[in-house]
C-alpha positions as a Markdown table, in Angstrom:
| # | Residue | x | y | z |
|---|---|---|---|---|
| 1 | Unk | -28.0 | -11.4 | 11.5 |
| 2 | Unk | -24.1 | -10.9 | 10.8 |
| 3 | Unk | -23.2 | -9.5 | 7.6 |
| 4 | Unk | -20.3 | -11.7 | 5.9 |
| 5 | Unk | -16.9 | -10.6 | 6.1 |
| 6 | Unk | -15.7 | -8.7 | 3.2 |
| 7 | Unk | -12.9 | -10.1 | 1.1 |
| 8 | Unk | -9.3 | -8.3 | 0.7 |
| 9 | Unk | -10.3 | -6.3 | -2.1 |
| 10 | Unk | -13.8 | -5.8 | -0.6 |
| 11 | Unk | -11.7 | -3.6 | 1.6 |
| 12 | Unk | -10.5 | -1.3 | -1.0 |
| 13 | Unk | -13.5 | -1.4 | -3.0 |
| 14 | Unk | -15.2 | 0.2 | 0.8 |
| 15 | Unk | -12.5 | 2.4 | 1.2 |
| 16 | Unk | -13.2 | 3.4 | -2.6 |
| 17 | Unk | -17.2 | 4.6 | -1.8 |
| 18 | Unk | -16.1 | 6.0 | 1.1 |
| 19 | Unk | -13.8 | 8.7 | -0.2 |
| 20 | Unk | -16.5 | 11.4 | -0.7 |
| 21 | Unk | -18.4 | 10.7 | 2.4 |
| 22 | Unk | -19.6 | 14.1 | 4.2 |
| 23 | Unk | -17.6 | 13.5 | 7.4 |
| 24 | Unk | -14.5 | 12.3 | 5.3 |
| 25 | Unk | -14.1 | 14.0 | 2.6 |
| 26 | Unk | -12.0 | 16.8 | 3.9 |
| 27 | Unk | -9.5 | 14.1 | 5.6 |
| 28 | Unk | -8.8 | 13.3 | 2.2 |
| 29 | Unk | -8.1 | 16.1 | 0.2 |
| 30 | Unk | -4.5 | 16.7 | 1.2 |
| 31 | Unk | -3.6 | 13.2 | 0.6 |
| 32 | Unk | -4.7 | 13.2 | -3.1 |
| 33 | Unk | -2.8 | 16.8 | -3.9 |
| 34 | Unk | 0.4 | 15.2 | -2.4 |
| 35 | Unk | 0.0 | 11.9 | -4.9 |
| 36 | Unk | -1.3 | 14.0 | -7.6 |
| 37 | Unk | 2.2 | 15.6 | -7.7 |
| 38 | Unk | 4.2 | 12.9 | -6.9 |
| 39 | Unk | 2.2 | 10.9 | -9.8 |
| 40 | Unk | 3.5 | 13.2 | -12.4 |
| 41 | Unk | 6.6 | 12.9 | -10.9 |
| 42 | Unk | 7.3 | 9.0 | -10.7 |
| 43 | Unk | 5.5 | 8.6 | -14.2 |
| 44 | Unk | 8.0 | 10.2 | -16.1 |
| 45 | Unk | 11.1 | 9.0 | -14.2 |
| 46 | Unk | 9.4 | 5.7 | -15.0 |
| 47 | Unk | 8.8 | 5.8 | -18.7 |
| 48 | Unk | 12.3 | 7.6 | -19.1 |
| 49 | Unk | 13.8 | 4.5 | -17.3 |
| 50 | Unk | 11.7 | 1.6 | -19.2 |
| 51 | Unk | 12.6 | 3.0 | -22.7 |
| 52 | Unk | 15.9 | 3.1 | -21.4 |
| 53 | Unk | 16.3 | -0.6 | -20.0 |
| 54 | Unk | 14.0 | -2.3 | -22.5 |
| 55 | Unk | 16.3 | -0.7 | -25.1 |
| 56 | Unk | 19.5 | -2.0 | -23.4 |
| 57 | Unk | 17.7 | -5.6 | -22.9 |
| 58 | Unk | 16.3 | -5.5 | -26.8 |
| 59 | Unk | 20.3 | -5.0 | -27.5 |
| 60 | Unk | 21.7 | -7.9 | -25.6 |
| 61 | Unk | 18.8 | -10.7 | -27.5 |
| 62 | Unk | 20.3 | -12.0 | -30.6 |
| 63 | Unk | 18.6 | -11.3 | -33.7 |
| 64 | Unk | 17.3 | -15.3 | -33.9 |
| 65 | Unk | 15.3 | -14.6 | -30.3 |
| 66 | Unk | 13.3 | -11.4 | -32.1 |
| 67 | Unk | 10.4 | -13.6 | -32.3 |
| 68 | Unk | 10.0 | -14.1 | -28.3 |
| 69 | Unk | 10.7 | -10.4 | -27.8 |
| 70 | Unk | 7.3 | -9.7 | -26.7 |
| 71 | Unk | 7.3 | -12.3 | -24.1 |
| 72 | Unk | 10.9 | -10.1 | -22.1 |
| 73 | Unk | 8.1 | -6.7 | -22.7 |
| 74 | Unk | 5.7 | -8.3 | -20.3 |
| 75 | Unk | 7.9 | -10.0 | -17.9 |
| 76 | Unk | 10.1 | -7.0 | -17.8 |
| 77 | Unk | 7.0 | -4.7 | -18.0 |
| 78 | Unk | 5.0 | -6.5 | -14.9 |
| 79 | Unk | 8.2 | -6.1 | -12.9 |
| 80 | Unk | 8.7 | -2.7 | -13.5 |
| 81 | Unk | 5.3 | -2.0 | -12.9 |
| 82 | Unk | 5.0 | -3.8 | -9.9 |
| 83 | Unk | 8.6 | -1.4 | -8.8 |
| 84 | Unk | 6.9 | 1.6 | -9.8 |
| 85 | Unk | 3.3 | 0.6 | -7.9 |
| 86 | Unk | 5.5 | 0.1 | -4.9 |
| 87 | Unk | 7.5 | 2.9 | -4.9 |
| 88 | Unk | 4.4 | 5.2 | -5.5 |
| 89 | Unk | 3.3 | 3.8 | -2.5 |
| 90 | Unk | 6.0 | 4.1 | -0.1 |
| 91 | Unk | 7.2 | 7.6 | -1.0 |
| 92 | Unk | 3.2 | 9.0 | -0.9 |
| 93 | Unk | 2.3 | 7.1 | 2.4 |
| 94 | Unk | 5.9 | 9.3 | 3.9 |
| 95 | Unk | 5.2 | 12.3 | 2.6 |
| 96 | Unk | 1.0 | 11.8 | 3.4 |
| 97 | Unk | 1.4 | 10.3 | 6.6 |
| 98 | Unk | 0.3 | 13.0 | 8.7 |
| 99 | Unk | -2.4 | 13.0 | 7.5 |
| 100 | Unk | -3.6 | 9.1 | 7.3 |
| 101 | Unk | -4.0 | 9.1 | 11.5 |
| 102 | Unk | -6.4 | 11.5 | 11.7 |
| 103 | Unk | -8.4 | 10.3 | 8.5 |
| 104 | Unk | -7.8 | 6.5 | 10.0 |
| 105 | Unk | -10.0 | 7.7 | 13.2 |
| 106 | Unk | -12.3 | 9.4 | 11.2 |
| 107 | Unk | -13.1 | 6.5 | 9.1 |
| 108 | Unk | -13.7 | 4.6 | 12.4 |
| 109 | Unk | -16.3 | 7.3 | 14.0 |
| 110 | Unk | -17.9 | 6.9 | 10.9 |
| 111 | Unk | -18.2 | 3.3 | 10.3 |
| 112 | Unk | -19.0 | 2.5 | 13.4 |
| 113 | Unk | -22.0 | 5.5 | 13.6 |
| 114 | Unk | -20.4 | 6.8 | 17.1 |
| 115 | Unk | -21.5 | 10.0 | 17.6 |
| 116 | Unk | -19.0 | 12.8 | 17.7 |
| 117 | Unk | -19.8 | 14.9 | 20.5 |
| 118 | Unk | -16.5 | 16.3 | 20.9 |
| 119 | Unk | -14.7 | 16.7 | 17.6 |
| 120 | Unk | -11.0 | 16.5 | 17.9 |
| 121 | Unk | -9.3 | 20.0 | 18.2 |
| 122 | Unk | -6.7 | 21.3 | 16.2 |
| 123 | Unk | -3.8 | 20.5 | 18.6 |
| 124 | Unk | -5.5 | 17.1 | 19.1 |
| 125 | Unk | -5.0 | 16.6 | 15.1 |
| 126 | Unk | -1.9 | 17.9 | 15.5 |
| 127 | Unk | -0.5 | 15.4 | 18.1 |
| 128 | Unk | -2.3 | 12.2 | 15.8 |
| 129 | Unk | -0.6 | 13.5 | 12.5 |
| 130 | Unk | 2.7 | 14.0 | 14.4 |
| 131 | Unk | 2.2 | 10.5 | 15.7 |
| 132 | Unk | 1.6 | 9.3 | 12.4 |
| 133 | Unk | 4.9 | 10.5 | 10.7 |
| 134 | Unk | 6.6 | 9.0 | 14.3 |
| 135 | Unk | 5.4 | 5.7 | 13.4 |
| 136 | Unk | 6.0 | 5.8 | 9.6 |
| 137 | Unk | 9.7 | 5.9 | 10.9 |
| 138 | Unk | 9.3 | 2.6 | 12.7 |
| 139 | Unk | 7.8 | 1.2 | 9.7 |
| 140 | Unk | 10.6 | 2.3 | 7.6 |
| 141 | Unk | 12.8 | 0.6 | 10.2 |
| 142 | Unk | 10.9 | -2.5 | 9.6 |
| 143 | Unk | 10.4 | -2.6 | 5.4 |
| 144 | Unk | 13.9 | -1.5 | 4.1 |
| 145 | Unk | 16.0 | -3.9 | 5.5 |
| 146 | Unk | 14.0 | -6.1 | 3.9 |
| 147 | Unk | 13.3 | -4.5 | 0.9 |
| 148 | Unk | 16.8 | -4.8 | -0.1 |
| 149 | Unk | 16.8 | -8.3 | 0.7 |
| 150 | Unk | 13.8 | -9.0 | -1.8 |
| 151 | Unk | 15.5 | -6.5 | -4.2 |
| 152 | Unk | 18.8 | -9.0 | -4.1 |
| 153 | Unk | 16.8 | -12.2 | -4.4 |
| 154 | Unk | 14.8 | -11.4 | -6.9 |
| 155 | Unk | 17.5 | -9.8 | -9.0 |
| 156 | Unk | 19.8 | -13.6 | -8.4 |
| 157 | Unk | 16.8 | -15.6 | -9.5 |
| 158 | Unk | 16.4 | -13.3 | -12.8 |
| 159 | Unk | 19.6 | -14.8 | -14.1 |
| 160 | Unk | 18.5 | -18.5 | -13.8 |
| 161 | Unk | 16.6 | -20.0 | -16.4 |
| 162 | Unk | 12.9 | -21.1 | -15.4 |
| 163 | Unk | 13.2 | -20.1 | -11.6 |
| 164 | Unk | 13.7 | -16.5 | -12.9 |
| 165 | Unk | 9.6 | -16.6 | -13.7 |
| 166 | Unk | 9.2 | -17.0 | -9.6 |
| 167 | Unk | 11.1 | -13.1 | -9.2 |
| 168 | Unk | 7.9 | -11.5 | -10.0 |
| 169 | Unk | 5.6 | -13.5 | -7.8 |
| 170 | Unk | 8.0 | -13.2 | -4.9 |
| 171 | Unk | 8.4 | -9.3 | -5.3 |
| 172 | Unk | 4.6 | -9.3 | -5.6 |
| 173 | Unk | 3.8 | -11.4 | -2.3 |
| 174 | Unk | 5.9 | -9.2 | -0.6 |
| 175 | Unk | 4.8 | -5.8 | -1.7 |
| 176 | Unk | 1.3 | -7.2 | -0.8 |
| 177 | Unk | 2.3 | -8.6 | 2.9 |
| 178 | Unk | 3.9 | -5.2 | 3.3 |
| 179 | Unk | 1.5 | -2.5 | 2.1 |
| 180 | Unk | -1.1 | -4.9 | 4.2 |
| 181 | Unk | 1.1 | -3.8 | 6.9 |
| 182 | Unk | 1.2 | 0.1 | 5.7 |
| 183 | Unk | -2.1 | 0.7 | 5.7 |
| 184 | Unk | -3.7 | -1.6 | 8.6 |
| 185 | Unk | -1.2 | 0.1 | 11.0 |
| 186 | Unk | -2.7 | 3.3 | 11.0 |
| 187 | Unk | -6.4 | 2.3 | 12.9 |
| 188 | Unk | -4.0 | 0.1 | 14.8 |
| 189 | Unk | -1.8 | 2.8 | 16.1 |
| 190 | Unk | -5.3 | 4.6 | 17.1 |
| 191 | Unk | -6.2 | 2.1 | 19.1 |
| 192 | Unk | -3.0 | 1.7 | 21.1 |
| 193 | Unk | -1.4 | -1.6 | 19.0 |
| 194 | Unk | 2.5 | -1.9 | 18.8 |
| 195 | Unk | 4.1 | -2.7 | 15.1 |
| 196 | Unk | 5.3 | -5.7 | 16.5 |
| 197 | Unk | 2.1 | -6.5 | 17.7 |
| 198 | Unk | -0.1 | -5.4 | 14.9 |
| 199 | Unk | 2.7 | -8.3 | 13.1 |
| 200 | Unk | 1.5 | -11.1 | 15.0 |
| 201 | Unk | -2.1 | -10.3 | 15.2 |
| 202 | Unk | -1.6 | -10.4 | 10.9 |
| 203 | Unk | 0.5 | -13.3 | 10.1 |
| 204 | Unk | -2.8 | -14.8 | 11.8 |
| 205 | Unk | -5.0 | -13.5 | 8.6 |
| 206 | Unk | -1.6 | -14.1 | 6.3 |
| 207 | Unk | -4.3 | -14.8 | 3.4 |
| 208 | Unk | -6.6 | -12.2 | 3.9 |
| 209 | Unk | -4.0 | -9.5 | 4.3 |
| 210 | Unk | -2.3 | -10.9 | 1.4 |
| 211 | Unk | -5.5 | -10.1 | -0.1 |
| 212 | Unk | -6.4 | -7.0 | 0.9 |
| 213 | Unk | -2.7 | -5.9 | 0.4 |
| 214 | Unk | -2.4 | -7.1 | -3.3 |
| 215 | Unk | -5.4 | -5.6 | -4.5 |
| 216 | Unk | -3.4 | -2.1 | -3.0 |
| 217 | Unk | -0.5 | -3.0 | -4.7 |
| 218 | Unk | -2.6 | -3.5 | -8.3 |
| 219 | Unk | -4.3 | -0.7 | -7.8 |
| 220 | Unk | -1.0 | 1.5 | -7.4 |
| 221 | Unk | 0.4 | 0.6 | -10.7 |
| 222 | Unk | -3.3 | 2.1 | -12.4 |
| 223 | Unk | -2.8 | 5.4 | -13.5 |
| 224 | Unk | -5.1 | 8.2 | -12.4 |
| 225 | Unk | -6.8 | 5.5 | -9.5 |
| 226 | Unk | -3.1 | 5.1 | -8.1 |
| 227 | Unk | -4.0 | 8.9 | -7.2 |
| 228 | Unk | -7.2 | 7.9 | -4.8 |
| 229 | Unk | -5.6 | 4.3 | -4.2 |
| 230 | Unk | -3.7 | 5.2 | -0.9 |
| 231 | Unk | -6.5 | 7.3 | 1.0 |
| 232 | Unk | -9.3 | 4.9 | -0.4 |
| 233 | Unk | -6.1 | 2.1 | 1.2 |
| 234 | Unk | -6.6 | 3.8 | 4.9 |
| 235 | Unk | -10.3 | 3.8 | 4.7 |
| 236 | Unk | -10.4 | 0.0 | 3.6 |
| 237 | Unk | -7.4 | -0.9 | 6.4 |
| 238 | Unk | -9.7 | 0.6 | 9.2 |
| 239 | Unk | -12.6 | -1.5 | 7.9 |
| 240 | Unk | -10.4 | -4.4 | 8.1 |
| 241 | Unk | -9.3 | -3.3 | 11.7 |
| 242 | Unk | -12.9 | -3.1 | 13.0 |
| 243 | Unk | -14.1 | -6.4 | 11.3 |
| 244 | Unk | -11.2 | -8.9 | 11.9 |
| 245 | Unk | -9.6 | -7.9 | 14.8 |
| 246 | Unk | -11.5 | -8.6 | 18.0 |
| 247 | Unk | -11.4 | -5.9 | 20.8 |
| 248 | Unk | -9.1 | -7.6 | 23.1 |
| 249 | Unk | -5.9 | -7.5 | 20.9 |
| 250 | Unk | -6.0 | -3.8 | 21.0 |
| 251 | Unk | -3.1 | -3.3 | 23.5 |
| 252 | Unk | -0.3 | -0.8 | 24.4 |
């Protein structure tokens, strides 16, 4: 009998039990150093920066508007948070990347119980993690432009009344579309599928990427998990590869 499809954060939650898995374990490792560091980092710049701007915003309220003070802490908050999930994201999947193709092909020997008969060498490692930072570049290619564009609407709809509640749930849809991207790219680039490609083959499971890409995205702005989030991310994105895309879209 077929076992059901998993749901978007199905995937993570797999990724999740998979961390300390015998045969995966070790692919891992360097990932969660790198965003232990760059956790400690991005944390303080971020508290420095949201007692600094919720200070300036407190400032520009008149004194009659104290009273709905709490409700500019959690819009204001949910943004920043949102920013600061993101950013965590992007800047550890750069400096991790090399790492994520070879733990992306692991993950696949292992869910799919083949047998590794020939375990990749070192220069075969080598040549995937090398890969891997090659195609982070195309990504980057892809998501800035972009980026700034969400950036630009999002900070235009802040300053009008009512429609400014929709800046948060438009920064959010994208940071989930795009880290669905991220993360599902690496089994794709193992199995020979373009970017552009791996774009099409997605916008055809919009919802379910959405899904699996939010539940990233919330996971990021979660302390201490943020720090397990993006390996646990490459292991759940490689389930996802193996359940919803069929065989045949796996092209050069």
């Amino acid at each position: 009998m077929k076992k059901p499809l998993k749901s978007g954060p199905g995937y993570l939650l797999q990724g999740l039990r998979l961390l300390n898995h015998p045969k995966i374990r070790w692919f891992v490792l360097g990932p969660i150093l790198i965003n232990l560091v760059l956790f400690i980092l991005l944390t303080w710049i971020a508290i420095e920066q949201f007692a600094g701007l919720l200070n300036w915003l407190m400032d520009k309220i008149p004194s009659w508007l104290d009273f709905i003070a709490w409700l500019f802490w959690v819009l204001f908050g949910g943004f920043l948070l949102l920013v600061y999930g993101y950013s965590f994201a992007i800047i550890g999947n750069i400096l991790a990347s090399p790492f994520y193709g070879p733990l992306a092909e692991r993950t696949e020997q292992v869910i799919t119980e083949k047998k590794i008969s020939n375990p990749m060498t070192k220069k075969e490692i080598l040549a995937l993690a090398g890969r891997s930072v090659t195609r982070e570049l195309i990504k980057l290619g892809y998501f800035l432009p972009r980026i700034i564009g969400i950036l630009v609407l999002t900070l235009i709809l802040s300053f009008i009344p009512v429609i400014n509640l929709l800046a948060p749930a438009i920064a959010f849809l994208w940071g989930a579309w795009s880290l669905a991207l991220q993360y599902i790219d690496y089994p794709a680039d193992n199995n020979q599928t373009g970017f552009s490609e791996l774009r099409k083959q997605l916008r055809e499971h919009r919802l379910i990427s959405i899904s699996f890409g939010g539940s990233v995205l919330i996971a990021t702005t979660i302390p201490v998990l943020n720090l397990f989030t993006m390996p646990a991310s490459v292991i759940g994105a490689t389930a996802f590869w193996i359940e919803r895309m069929p065989p045949k879209s796996s092209e050069t």
